[in-house]
C-alpha positions as CSV (number, residue, x, y, z in Angstrom):
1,X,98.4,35.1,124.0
2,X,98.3,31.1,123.5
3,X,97.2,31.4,120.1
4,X,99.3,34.5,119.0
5,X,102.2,32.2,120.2
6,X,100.9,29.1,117.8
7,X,100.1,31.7,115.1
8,X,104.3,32.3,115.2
9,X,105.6,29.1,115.6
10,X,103.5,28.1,112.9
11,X,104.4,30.5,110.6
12,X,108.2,29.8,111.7
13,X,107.5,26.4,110.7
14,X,106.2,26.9,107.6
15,X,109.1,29.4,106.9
16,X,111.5,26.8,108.0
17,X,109.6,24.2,105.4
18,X,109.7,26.5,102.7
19,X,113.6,27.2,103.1
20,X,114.2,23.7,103.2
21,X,112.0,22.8,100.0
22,X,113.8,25.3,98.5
23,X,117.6,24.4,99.4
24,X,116.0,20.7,98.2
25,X,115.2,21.6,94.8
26,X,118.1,23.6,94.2
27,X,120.8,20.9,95.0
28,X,118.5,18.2,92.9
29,X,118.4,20.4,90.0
30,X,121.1,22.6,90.2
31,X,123.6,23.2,87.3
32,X,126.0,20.8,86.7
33,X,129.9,21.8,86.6
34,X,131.1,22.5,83.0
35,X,132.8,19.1,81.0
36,X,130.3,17.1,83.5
37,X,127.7,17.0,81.1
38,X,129.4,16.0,78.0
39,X,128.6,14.4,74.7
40,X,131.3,13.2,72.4
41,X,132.0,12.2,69.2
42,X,131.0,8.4,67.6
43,X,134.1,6.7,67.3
44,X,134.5,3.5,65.2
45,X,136.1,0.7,67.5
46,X,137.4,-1.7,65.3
47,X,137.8,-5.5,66.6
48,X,141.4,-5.7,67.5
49,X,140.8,-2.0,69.2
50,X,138.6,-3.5,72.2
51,X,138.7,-6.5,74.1
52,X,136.3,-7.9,77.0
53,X,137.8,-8.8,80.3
54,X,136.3,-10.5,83.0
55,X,136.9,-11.5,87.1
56,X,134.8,-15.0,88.1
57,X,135.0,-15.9,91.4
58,X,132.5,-19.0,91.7
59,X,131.9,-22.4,93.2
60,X,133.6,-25.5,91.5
61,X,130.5,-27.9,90.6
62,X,130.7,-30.8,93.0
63,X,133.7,-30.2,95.3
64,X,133.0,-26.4,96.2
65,X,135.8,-25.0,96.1
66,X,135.9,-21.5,95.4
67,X,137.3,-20.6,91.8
68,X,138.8,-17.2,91.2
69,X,139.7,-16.0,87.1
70,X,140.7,-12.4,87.3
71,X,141.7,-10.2,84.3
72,X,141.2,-6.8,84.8
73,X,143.8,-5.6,87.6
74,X,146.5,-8.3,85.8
75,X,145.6,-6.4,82.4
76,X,146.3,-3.1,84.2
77,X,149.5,-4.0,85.3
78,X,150.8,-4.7,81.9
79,X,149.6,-1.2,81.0
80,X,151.5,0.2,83.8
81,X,154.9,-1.6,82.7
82,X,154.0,-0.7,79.4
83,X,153.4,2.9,80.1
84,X,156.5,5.6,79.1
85,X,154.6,8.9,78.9
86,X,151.5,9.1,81.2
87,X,149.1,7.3,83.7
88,X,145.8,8.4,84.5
89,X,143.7,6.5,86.8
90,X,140.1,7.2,88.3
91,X,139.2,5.2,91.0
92,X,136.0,5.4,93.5
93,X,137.5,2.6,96.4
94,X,141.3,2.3,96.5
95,X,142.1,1.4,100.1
96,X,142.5,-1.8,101.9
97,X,139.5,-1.2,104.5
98,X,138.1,-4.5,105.6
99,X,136.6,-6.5,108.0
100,X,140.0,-8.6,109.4
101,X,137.7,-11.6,109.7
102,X,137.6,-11.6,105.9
103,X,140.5,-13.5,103.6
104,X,140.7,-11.2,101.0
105,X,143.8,-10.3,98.6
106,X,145.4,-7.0,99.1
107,X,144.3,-5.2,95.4
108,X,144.9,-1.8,96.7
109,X,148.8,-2.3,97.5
110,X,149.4,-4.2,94.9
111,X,148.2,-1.2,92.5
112,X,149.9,1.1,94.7
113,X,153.3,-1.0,94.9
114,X,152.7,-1.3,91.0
115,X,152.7,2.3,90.9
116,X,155.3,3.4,92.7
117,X,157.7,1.3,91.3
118,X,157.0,2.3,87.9
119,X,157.5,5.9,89.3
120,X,161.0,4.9,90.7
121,X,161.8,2.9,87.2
122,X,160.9,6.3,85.0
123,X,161.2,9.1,86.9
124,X,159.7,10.8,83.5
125,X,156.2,9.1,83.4
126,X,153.0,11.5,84.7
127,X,151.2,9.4,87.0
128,X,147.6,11.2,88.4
129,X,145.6,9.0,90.6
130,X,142.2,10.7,90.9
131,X,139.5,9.3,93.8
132,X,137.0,9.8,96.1
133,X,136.9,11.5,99.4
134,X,135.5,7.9,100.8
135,X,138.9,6.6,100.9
136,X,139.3,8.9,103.6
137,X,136.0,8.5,105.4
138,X,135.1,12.0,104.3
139,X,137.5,13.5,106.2
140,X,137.9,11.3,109.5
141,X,141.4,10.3,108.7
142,X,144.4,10.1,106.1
143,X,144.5,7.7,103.0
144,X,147.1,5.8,103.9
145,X,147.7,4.5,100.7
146,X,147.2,7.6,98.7
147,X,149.9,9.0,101.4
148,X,152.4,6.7,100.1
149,X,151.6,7.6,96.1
150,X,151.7,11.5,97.2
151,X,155.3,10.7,99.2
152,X,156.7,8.7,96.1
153,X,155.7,11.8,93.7
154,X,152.7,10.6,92.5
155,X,149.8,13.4,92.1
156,X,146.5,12.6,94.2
157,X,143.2,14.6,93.2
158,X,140.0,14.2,95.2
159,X,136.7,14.5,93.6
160,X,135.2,17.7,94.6
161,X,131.9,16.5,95.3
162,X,129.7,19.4,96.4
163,X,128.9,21.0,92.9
164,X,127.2,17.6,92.2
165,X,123.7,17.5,92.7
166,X,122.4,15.1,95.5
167,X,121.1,11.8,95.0
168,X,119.2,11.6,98.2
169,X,117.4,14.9,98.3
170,X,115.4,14.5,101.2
171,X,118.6,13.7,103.6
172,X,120.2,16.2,102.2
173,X,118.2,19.2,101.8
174,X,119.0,19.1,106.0
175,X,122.4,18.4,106.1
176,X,123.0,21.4,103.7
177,X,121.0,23.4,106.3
178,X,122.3,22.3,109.8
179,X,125.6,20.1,109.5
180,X,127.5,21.2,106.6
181,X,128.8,24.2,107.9
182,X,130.4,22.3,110.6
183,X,132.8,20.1,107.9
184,X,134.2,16.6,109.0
185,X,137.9,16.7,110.2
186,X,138.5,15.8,113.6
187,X,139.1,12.6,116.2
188,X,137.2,9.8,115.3
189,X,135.7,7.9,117.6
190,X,133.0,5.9,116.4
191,X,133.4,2.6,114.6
192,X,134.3,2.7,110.9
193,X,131.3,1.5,108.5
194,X,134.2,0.3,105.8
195,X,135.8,-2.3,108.2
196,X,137.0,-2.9,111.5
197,X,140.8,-2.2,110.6
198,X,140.1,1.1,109.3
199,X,140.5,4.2,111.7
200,X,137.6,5.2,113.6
201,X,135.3,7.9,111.9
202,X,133.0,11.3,113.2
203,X,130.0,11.8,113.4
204,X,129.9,14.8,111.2
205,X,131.8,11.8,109.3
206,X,128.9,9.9,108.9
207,X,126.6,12.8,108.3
208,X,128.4,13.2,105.1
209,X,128.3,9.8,104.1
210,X,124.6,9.7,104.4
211,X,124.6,11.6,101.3
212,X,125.7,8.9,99.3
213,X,127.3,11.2,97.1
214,X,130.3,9.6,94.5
215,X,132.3,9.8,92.0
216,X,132.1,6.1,90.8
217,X,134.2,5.9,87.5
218,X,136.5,3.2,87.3
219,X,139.3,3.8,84.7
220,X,142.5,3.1,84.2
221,X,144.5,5.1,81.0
222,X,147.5,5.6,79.2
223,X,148.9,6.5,75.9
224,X,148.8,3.1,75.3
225,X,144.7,2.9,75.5
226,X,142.1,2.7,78.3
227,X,140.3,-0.4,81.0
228,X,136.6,0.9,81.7
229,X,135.7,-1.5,84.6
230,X,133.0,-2.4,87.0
231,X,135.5,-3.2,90.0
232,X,137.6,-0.9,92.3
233,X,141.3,-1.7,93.8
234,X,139.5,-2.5,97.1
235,X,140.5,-5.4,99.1
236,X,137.1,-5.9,100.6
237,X,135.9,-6.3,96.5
238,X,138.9,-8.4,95.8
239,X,136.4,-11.7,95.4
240,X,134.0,-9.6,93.6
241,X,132.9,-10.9,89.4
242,X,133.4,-7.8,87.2
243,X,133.9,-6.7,83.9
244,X,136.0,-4.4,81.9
245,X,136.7,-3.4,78.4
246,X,140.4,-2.1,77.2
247,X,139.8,0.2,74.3
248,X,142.8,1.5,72.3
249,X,142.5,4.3,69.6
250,X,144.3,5.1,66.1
251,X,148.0,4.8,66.3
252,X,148.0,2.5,69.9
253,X,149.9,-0.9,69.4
C-alpha cells in the first residue's frame, strides 16, 4: 500500500514537473506579437538631423556641492510647445512615487502639467501617452497622474505585457501555473516597493512584479522629430545622469 502510494505521488510529481517545464519553455520561447520584431530601413542621419543631450548630476570638485545640467526633459518641452499636429510619448516610469525622505524634483507633473496645457492651448493636437502597467503597481491602484492626462482628453495606452515572453523563466513558469488566474486588483495592504507615498500594493501585486516584465522604451515624438532617452519622467530618477538623442527626418525644421 505504502509504496503504491509513493509510486503515485511520484508520478504526480513528475507530471507536475513536466507541465511546468513545459509552460517554462513556451513563455521563453514563444512567438513574439507582430511589429515586435521589426527591422527597418538604414536611414542617413545627416549632422544637423541629430543632436546628443545629456543630464549630469555630480559633485563640484572641492566644495561638494551637488551639480545638476539637465537637457533632455527641458528639450522635450520645447517639442511639446512646438508641437501643432501630434504627440506620441512612450514612457516606462511616469509617476511621482518616492520615498518622502528623498528631495527630489517633481519630473512627472511637470510633463504632465506640460501636457495638459498644451492640450487646453490646441484643442486640435493628438496627444497619446503610452506606459507601463508599473505606474499602477500592476493593478493595486489608479495612476494618478495618468488620471489627470485621461480627464484633460489625453489618450492613455498600457503596454499589454503578457504576449511578451518572460525574462525570468524560472519565477514565472509558476506564477503562470498557480497565481495568474487570480489577476491583481484589489485593496492594498502591504507596503509599496516604489516609495512610501505611493498607495499600498497586493500581494497578487507583487506576484506580478516578480516577473520583472517591461516595456522600457523611453521616447518622446512629434512631427517635429523624436528624443530616444535613457531616463524616465520619474521623480525618484529626477537626480539620475542620462542621455538622449533628438533625431529629426527629411522635411523637419
Amino acid at each position: 500500500m505504502k509504496k503504491s502510494r509513493k509510486k503515485w505521488l511520484l508520478c504526480g510529481f513528475l507530471v507536475l514537473l513536466a507541465i511546468y517545464a513545459a509552460v517554462m519553455l513556451y513563455h521563453t520561447y514563444k512567438p513574439l506579437p507582430k511589429g515586435i520584431s521589426y527591422e527597418g530601413k538604414t536611414y542617413t542621419v545627416h549632422d544637423q538631423d541629430i543632436r546628443f543631450l545629456s543630464d549630469l548630476t555630480y559633485r563640484e570638485k572641492g566644495t561638494g556641492k551637488r551639480k545638476v545640467e539637465q537637457a533632455v526633459y527641458p528639450e522635450i518641452y520645447r517639442m511639446i510647445d512646438q508641437a501643432h499636429q501630434f504627440i506620441v510619448a512612450d514612457l516606462f516610469l511616469f509617476n511621482g512615487y518616492h520615498d518622502q525622505k528623498m528631495k527630489v524634483p517633481p519630473l512627472a507633473e511637470r510633463l504632465a502639467d506640460r501636457l495638459i496645457a498644451k492640450k487646453e492651448k490646441e484643442p486640435g493636437v493628438r496627444i497619446i501617452v503610452i506606459t507601463d502597467p508599473i505606474n499602477t503597481s500592476y493593478g493595486s491602484h489608479e495612476a494618478g497622474i495618468l488620471k489627470r492626462l485621461k480627464e484633460h482628453g489625453i489618450r492613455v495606452v498600457f503596454t499589454h505585457l503578457d504576449p511578451l515572453r518572460d525574462p525570468t523563466p524560472l519565477y514565472s513558469g509558476i506564477w503562470h501555473m498557480f497565481f495568474q488566474s487570480f489577476g491583481q486588483g484589489g485593496t492594498g495592504w502591504l507596503p509599496n516597493a516604489f516609495g512610501d507615498n505611493a498607495p499600498k500594493m497586493t500581494l497578487r501585486s507583487y506576484l506580478e512584479l516578480f516577473n520583472i516584465k517591461a516595456n522600457h522604451r523611453k521616447t518622446f515624438t512629434t512631427e517635429n522629430g523624436t528624443v530616444i532617452a535613457s531616463g524616465n519622467p520619474h521623480d525618484a530618477s529626477g537626480w539620475h545622469s542620462n542621455i538622449a538623442f533628438l533625431v529629426k527626418g527629411a522635411g523637419h525644421p
